[in-house]
C-alpha positions as CSV (number, residue, x, y, z in Angstrom):
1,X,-164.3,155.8,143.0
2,X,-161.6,156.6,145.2
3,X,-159.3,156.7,142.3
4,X,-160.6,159.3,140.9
5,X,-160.5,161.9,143.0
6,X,-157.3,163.0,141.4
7,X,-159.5,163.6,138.4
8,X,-161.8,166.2,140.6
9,X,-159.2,168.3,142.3
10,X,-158.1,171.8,140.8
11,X,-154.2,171.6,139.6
12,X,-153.5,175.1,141.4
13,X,-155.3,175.1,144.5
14,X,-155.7,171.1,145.2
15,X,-159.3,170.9,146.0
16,X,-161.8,170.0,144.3
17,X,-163.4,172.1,141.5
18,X,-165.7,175.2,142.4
19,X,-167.1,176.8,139.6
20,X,-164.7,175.1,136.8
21,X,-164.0,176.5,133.8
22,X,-163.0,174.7,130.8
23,X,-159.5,176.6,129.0
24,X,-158.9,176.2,124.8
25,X,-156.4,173.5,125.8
26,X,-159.1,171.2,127.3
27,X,-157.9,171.7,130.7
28,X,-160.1,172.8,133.7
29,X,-159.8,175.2,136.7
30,X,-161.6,176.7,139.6
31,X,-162.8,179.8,138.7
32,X,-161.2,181.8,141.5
33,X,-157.9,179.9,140.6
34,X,-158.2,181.3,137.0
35,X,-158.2,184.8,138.5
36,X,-155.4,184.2,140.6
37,X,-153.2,182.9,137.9
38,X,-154.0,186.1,135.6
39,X,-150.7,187.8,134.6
40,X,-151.4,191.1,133.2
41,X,-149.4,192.2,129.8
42,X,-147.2,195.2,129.1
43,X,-149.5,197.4,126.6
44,X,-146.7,196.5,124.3
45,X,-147.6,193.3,123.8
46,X,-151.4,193.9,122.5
47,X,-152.7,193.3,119.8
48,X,-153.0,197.3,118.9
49,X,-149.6,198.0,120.1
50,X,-147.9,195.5,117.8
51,X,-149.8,196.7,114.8
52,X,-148.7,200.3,116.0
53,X,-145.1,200.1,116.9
54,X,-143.8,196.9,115.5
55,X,-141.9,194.3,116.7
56,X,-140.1,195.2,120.2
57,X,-138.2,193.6,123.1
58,X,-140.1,193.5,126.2
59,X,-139.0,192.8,129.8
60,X,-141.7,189.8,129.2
61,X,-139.4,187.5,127.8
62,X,-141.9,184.4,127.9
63,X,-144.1,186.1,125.8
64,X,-141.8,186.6,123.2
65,X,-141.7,182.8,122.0
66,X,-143.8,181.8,119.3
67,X,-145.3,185.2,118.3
68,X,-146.4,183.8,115.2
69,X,-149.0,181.9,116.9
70,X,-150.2,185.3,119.2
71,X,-153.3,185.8,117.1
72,X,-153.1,183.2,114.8
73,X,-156.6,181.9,117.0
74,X,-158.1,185.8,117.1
75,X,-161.5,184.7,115.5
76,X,-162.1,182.4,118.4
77,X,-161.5,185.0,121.1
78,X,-157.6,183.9,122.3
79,X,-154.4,183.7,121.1
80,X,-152.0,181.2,122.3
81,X,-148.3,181.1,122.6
82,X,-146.5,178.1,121.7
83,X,-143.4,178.6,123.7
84,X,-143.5,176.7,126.7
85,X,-144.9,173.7,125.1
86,X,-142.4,173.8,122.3
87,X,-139.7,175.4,124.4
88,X,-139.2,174.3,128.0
89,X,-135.9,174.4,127.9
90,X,-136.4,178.6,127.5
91,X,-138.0,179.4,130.7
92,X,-139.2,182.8,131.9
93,X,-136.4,184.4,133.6
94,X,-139.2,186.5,136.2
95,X,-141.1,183.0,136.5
96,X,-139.0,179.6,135.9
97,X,-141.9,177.5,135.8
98,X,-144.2,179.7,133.3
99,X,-146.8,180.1,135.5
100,X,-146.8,183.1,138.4
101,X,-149.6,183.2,140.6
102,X,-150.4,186.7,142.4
103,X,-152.1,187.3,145.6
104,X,-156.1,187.3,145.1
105,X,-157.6,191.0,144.8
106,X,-160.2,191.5,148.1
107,X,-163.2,192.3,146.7
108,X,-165.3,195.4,148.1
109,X,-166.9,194.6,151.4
110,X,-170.1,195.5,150.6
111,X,-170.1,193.1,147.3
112,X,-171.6,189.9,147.3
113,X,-170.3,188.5,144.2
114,X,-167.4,186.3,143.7
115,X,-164.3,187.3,143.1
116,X,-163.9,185.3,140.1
117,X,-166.8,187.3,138.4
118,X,-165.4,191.0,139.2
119,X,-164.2,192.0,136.1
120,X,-160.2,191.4,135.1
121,X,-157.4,193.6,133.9
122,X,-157.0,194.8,130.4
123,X,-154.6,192.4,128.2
124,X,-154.6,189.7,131.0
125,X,-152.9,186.7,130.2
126,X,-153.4,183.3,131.9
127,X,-150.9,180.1,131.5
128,X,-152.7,176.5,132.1
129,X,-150.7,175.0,135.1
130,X,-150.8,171.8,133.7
131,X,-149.5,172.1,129.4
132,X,-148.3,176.0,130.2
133,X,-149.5,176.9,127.5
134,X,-150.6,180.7,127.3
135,X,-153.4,182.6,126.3
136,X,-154.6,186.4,126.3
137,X,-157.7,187.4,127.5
138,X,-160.6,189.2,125.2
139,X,-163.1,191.7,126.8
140,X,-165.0,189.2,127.7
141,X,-162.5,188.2,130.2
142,X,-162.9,184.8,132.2
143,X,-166.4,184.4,131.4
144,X,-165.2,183.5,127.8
145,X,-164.1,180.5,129.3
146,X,-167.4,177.4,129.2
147,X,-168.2,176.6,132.6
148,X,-168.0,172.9,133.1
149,X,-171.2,171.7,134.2
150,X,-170.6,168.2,133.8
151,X,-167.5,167.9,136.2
152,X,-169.4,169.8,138.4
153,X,-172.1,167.1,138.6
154,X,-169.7,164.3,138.9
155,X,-168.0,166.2,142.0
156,X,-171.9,166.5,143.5
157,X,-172.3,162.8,143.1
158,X,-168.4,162.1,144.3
159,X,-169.2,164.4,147.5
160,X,-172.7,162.8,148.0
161,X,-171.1,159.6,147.9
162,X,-168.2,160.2,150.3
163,X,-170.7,162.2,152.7
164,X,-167.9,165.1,151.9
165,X,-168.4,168.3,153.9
166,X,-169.0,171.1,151.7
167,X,-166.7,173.9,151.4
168,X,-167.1,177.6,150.9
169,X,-166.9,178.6,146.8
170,X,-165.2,182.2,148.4
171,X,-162.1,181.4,150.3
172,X,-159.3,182.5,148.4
173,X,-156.7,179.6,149.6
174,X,-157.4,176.8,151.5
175,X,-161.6,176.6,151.7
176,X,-163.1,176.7,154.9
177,X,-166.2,174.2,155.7
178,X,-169.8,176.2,154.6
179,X,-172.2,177.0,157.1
180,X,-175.2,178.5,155.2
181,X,-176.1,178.3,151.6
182,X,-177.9,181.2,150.1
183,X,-180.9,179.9,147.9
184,X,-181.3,182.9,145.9
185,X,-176.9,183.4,145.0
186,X,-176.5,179.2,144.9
187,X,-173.7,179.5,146.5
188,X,-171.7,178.0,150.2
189,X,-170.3,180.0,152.7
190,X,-167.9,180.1,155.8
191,X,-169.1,182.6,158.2
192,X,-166.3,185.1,157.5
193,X,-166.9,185.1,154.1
194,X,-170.6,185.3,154.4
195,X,-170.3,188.4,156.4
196,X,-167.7,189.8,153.9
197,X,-169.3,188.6,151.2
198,X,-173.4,188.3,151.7
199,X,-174.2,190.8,154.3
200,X,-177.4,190.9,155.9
201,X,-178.4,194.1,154.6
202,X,-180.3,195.8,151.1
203,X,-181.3,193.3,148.9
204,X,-179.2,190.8,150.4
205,X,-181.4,190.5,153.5
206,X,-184.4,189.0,151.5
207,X,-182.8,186.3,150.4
208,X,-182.7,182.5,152.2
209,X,-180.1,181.1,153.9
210,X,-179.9,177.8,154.6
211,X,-177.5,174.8,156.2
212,X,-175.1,173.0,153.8
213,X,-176.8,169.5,154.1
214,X,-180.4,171.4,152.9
215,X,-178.6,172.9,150.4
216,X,-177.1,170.1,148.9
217,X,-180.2,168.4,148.7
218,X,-182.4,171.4,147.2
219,X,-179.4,171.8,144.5
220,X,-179.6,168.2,143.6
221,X,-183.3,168.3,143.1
222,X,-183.5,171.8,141.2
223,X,-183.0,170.9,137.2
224,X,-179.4,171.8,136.7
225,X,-178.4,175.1,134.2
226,X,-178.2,174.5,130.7
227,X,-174.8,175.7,129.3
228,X,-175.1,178.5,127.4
229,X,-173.1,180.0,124.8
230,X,-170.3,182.2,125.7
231,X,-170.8,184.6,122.6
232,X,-174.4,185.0,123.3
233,X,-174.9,184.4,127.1
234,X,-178.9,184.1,126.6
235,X,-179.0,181.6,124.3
236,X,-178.3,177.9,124.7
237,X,-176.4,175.3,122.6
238,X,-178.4,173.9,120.0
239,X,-176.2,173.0,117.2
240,X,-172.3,171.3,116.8
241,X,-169.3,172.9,115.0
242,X,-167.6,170.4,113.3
243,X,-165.0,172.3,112.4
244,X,-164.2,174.3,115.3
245,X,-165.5,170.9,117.8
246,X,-167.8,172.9,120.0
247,X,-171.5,173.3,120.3
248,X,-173.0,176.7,119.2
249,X,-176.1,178.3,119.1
250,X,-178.3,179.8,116.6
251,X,-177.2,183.5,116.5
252,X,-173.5,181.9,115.9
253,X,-174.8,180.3,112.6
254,X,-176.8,183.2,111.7
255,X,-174.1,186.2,112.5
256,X,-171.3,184.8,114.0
257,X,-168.3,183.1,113.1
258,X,-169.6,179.6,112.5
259,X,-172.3,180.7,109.8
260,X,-170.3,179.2,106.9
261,X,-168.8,176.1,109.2
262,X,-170.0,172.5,108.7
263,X,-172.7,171.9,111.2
264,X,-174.8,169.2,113.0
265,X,-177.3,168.0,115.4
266,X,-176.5,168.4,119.4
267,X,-178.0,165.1,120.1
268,X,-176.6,163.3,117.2
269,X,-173.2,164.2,117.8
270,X,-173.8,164.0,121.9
271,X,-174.5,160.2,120.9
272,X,-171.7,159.6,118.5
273,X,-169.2,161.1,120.9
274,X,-170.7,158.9,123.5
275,X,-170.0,155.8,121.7
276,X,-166.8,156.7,120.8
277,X,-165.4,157.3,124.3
278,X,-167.3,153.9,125.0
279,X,-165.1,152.1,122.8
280,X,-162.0,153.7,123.9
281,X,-162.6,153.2,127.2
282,X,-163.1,148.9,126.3
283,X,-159.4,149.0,125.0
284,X,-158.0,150.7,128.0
285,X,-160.9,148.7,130.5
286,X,-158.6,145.9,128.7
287,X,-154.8,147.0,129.3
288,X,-156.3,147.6,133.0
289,X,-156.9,144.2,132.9
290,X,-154.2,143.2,132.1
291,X,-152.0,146.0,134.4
292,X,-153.4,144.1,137.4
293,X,-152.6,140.6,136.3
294,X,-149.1,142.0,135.6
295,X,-149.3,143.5,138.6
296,X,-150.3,139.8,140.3
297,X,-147.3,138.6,138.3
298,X,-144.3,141.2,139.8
299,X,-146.2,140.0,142.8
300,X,-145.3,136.7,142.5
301,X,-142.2,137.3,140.8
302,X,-141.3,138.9,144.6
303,X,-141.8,135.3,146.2
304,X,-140.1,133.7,143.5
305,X,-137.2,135.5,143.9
306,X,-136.9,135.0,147.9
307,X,-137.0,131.4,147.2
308,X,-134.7,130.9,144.5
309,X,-132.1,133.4,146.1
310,X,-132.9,130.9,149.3
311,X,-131.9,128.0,147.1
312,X,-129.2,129.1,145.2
313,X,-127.2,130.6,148.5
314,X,-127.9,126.8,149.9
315,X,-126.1,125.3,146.8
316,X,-123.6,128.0,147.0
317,X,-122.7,127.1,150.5
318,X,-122.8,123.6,149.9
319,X,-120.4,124.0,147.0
320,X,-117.8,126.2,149.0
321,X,-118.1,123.6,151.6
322,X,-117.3,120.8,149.3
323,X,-113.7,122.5,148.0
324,X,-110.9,122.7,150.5
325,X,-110.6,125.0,153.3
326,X,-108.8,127.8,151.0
327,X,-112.5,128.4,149.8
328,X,-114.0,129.2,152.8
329,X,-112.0,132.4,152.7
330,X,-114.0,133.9,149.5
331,X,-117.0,132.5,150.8
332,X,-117.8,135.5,152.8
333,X,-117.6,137.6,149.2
334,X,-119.3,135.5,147.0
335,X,-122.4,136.0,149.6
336,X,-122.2,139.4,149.3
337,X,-122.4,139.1,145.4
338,X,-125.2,136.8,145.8
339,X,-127.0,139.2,147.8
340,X,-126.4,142.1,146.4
341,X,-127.6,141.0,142.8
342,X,-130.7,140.2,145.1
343,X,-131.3,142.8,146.7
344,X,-131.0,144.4,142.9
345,X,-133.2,142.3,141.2
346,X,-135.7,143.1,144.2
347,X,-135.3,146.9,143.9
348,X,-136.1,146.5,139.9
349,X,-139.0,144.7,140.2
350,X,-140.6,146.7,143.4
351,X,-139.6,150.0,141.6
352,X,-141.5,148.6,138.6
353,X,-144.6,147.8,140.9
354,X,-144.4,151.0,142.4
355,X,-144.2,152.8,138.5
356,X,-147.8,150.2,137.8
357,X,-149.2,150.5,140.7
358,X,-149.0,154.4,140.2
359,X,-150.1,154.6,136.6
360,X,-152.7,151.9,137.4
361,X,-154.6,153.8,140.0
362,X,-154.4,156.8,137.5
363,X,-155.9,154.7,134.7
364,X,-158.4,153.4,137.1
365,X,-159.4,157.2,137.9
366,X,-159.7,158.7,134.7
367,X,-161.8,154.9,133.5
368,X,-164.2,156.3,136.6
369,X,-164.0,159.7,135.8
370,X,-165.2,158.7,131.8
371,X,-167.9,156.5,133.2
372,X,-169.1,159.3,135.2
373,X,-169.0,161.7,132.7
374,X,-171.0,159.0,130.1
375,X,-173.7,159.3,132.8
376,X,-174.1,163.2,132.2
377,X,-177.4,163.8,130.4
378,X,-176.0,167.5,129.7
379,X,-175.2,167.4,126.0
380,X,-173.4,170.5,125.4
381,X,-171.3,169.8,128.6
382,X,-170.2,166.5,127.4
383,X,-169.3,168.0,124.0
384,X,-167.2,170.5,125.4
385,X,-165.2,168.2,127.5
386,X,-165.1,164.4,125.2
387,X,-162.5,165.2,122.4
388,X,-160.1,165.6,125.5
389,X,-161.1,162.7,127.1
390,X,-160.8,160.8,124.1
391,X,-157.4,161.8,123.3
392,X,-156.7,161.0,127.3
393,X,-157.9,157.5,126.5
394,X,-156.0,156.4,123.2
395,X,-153.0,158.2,124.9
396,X,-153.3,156.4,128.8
397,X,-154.1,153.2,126.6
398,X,-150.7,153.7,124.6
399,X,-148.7,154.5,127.3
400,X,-149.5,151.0,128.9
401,X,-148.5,149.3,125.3
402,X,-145.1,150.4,124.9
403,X,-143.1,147.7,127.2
404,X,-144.9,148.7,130.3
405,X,-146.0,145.2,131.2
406,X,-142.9,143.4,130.2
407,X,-140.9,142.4,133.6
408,X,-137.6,144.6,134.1
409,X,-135.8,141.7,135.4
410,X,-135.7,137.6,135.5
411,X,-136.4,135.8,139.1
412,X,-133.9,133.3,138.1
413,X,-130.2,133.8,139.6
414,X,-127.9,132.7,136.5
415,X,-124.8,131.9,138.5
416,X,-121.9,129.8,138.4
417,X,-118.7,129.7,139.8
418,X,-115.6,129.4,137.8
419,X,-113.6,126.7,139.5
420,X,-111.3,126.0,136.9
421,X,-107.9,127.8,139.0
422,X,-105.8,125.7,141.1
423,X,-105.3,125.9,144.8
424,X,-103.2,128.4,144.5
425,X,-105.4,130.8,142.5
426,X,-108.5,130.1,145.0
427,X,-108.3,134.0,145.9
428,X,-109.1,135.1,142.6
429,X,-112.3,133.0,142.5
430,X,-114.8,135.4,140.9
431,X,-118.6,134.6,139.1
432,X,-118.6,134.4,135.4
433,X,-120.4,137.0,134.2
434,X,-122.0,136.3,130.2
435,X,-122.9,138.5,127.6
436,X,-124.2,136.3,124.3
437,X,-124.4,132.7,126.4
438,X,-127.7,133.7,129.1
439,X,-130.4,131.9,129.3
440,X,-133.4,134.0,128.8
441,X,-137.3,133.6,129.0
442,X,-139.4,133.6,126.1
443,X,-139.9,136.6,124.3
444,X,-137.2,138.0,126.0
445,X,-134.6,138.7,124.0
446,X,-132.8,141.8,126.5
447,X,-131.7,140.8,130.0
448,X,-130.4,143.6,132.2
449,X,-126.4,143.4,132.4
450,X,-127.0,142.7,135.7
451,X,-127.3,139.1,135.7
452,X,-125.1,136.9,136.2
453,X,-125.6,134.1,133.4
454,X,-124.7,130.4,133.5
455,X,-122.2,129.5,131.2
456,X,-122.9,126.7,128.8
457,X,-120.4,125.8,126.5
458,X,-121.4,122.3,125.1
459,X,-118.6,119.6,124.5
460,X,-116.1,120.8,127.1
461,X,-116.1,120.3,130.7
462,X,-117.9,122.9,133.5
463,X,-115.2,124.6,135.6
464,X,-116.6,122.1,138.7
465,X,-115.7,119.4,136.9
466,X,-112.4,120.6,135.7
467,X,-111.4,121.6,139.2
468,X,-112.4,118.0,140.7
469,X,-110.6,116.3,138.1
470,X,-107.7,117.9,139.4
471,X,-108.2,117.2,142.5
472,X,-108.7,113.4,141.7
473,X,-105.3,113.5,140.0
474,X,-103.7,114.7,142.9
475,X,-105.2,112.9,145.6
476,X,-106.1,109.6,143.4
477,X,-106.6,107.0,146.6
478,X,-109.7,108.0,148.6
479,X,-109.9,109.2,151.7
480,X,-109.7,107.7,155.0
481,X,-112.9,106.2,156.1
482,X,-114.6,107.4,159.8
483,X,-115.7,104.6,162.3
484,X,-119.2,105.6,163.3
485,X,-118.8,104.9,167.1
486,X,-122.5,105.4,167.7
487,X,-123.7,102.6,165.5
488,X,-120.8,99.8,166.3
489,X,-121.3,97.9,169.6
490,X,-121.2,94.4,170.6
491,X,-123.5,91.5,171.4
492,X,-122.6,88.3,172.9
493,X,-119.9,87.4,170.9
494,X,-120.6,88.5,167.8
495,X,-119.5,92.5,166.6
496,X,-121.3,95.2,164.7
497,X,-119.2,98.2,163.0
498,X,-120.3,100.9,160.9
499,X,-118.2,103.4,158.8
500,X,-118.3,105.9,156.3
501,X,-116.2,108.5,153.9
502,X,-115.8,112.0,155.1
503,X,-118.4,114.5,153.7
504,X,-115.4,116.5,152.0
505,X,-114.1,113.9,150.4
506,X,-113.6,114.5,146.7
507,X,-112.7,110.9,145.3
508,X,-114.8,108.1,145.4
509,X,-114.3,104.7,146.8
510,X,-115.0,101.5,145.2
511,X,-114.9,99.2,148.0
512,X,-113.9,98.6,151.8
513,X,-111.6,96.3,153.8
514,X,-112.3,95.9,157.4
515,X,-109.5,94.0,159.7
516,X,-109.5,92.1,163.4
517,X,-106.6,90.7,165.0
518,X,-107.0,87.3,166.7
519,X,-108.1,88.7,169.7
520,X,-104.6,88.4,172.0
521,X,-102.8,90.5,170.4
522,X,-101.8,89.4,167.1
523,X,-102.1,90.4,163.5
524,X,-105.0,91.9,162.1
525,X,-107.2,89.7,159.4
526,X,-109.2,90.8,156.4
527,X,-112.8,90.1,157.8
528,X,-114.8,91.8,155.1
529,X,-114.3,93.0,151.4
530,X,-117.2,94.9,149.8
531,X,-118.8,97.9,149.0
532,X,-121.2,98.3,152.3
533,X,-120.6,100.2,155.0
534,X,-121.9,98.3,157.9
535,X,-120.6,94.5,158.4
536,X,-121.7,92.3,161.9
537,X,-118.7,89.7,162.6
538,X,-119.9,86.7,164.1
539,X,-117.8,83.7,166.4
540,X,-115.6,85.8,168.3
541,X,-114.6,84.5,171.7
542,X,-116.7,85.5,175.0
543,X,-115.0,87.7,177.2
544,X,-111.8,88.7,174.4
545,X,-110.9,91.9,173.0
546,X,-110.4,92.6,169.6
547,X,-109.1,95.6,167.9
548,X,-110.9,96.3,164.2
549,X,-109.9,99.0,161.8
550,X,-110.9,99.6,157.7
551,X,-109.4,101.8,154.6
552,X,-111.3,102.2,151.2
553,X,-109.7,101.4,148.4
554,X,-110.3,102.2,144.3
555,X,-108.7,101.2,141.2
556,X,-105.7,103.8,142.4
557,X,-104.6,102.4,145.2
558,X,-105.9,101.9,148.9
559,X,-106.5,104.7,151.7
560,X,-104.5,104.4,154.6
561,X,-106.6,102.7,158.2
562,X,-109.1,104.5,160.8
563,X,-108.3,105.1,164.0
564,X,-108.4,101.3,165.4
565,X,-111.9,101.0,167.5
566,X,-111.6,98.0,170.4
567,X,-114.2,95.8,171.2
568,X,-114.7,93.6,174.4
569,X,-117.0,90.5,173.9
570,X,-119.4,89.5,176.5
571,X,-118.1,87.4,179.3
572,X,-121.1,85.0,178.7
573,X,-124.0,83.8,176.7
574,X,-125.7,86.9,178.5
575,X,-128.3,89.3,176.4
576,X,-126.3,92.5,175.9
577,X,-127.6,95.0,173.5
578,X,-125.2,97.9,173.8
579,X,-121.5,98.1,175.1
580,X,-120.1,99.6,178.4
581,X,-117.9,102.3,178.3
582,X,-115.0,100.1,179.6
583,X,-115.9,97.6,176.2
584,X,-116.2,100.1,173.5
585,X,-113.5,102.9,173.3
586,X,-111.6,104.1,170.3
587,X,-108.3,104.6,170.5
């Protein structure tokens, strides 16, 4: 319900409807908003003028456009200019926006009638805020327009709903809370405007005043008006124009202009009408459906693309950390890349939750608003209002069709680095950004230039491997191999070492050799020849030292040694499970 309320409030004043009136474009406002809109025309721009003096200029420039279309509607009471709708780009010079909204007129003091009902200018002119499209005013002047009873009994049942307080139907601007209604007039007032307004004098002094909350509740249980029609104000609708699409009474078949028009039943067509906003309102009940799922989904998509940017600055740091040190100097830069294509893949997809999330809450609305309305028993009121709404549907329902739940951007971050330079071109180390080699999900077949894409070029070598390669064909023996001091120690007389390559190293060994000299100083022995990394030497002699030392080797060539490590046996057949400082010291 809440989403709706948009659909209750007037355009011009931003409250909800008081007295609304329904304009020939299918739009509604507050009566008293009507009035204040009015723009009255030059005498040279009506109807008898024009047929008098001809064409002329006029200091009303907006109602120059489309003058063919001034009276083309004269049978029906208005004529409309075309101009702003087909125009914008031609605006009133006096009033850019097409619409100018005067101060109110006061009514009289002593008058107790609404100042929407005093009677308006000669040749008034009124421009709907919302199309701006124009219209001149008959005799009849506002109360040509049909009042809309059926939005006025969804904004009752909104209001009773929502506990509302009720607000006076007089103030001109913003409406003050009502403290009395009057039984007799129907209508809410403030105290200023009651004493303005509805004095307690003549006439007015018999009638019944009562609180708001009485009010409300002695409205809701009197049967509400029937709409009547605004040619002949005593007589209600009992028949529907199918060629003008409006309900009509007798006398208009009889004398007025719908006596040779294509007619039918009220109820037949109230039910038809009924039916068919019904099954627009399944389709678009649908594509809100499916707007929240998608919604569920740029959710998601959110997460997905904290984690992966997560993972993939993880395997870019461990990939800069695996090069040599010259790469650590465009590490800083390639994080910033990596970051700021996430922080632009974020603002996509929020701004595209943002854009749903808006036009969501206005579907939502104007699904609540149509369910309401279905729930109007008023015939004539529907029929005045459901062609609009129907077009509303179809056109909300296509709005959501046309790529609107297709994500703006992938989660995945496409990115490679393009190692392939030497050493000496590290500095120009840049990502690799594809245009006809991206991978993209299904049914996608446009990816925002934005990402960066992972090149795959099948049958030749990724710039990682390329860039290792050369690095194995410089540096072809391995790398030196680091004693682990805290896993080597001694026990009795036998010795434990443990070793291992250095994390940067780029060339892989095949094997090991670890050495010992004969304990007094002589030359070192091959102890162990094999692939491990951990190898216990047993028979030594109690109470010696020995100095131990290894190098890798490969089908190149052999590393040079480690840092020699020396070991001091036990002095006895004594349990010792970890050396002294004194026996275990790397030199």
């Amino acid at each position: 319900m809440e989403e709706m309320e948009e659909e209750l409030k007037c355009p011009v004043c931003g409250s909800f409807y008081r007295e609304p009136i329904i304009l020939p474009c299918s739009h509604n406002l507050c009566q008293a908003c009507a009035r204040n809109i009015l723009v009255q025309t030059p005498e040279s721009e009506s109807p008898q003028s024009r047929r008098a003096s001809g064409s002329g200029v006029s200091d009303y420039d907006y109602l120059d456009l489309d003058k063919m279309s001034l009276y083309s509607e004269a049978d029906s009471g208005y004529g409309s200019y075309g101009g702003f709708a087909s125009a914008p780009t031609t605006p009133c010079q006096k009033s850019p926006n097409g619409v100018r909204v005067f101060p109110p007129a006061m009514p009289p003091p002593a008058t107790h009638l609404s100042p929407a009902l005093a009677p308006v200018p000669r040749n008034s002119c009124i421009t709907c805020p919302q199309c701006h499209r124009s219209l001149i005013l008959d005799d009849r002047g506002l109360r040509g327009f049909p009042k809309n009873r059926v939005l006025e009994g969804v904004i009752d049942r909104y209001q009773q709903s929502k506990a509302a307080a009720l607000k006076c139907q007089l103030c001109e601007k913003a409406p003050k809370e009502a403290t009395v209604m009057c039984e007799q007039c129907d209508v809410f007032y403030c105290d200023p405007c009651r004493l303005r307004c509805h004095p307690p004098r003549g006439p007015l002094a018999k009638h019944r005043l009562v609180p708001p909350a009485q009010g409300r509740v002695s409205r809701r249980l009197s049967p509400r008006k029937v709409s009547t029609c605004t040619d002949h104000e005593l007589e209600n609708h009992s028949m529907y124009c199918v060629q003008c699409k409006m309900p009509v009474c007798y006398q208009c078949l009889e004398e007025g202009k719908h006596s040779s028009h294509e007619v039918k039943a009220l109820g037949a067509m109230w039910k038809l009408h009924k039916s068919q906003l019904s099954q627009a309102l399944n389709g678009l009940s649908d594509r809100a459906k499916e707007a929240k799922e998608f919604l569920v989904q740029l959710r998601n998509m959110v997460q997905q693309i904290q984690e992966n940017s997560v993972e993939f600055e993880a395997c870019l740091v461990a990939q800069c950390d695996a090069l040599i040190d010259a790469l650590n100097r465009r590490k800083a830069q390639l994080l910033a890349r990596v970051n700021k294509e996430h922080e632009h893949k974020l603002k996509v997809v929020r701004d595209q939750i943002s854009h749903c999330t808006v036009k969501l809450r206005q579907t939502t609305g104007l699904m609540e608003y149509c369910l309401e309305v279905i729930k109007e028993n008023d015939p004539s009121g529907f029929l005045q209002i459901s062609d609009a709404l129907i077009r509303r549907v179809h056109l909300t329902e296509d709005q959501w069709g046309k790529g609107t739940l297709t994500p703006r951007m992938t989660t995945d971050f496409d990115l490679s680095l393009d190692n392939s330079p030497l050493l000496q071109s590290i500095h120009q180390l840049d990502f690799v950004q594809m245009k006809g080699a991206c991978l993209r999900p299904p049914g996608h077949s446009n990816v925002p230039s934005g990402d960066w894409c992972l090149k795959q070029d099948k049958g030749k070598q990724s710039a990682a491997a390329r860039f290792i390669n050369h690095l194995r064909a410089s540096s072809p023996v391995p790398a030196i191999p680091i004693l682990q001091l805290e896993e080597c120690c001694t026990h009795n007389n036998s010795a434990t070492l443990s070793w291992k390559q250095p994390p940067l190293s780029m060339v892989p060994a095949e094997g090991y050799i670890l050495e010992l000299d004969d304990g007094n100083g002589g030359q070192f022995r091959e102890v162990y020849v094999g692939k491990e990394t951990m190898c216990t030497v047993d028979g030594l002699h109690f109470n010696s030292t020995y100095n131990a030392r290894v190098k890798a080797f490969n089908k190149t060539g052999v590393s040079q040694y480690s840092k020699t490590l020396v070991l001091q046996t036990s002095e006895g057949k004594a349990l010792q499970q970890y050396p002294s400082e004194r026996e275990l010291r790397g030199v």
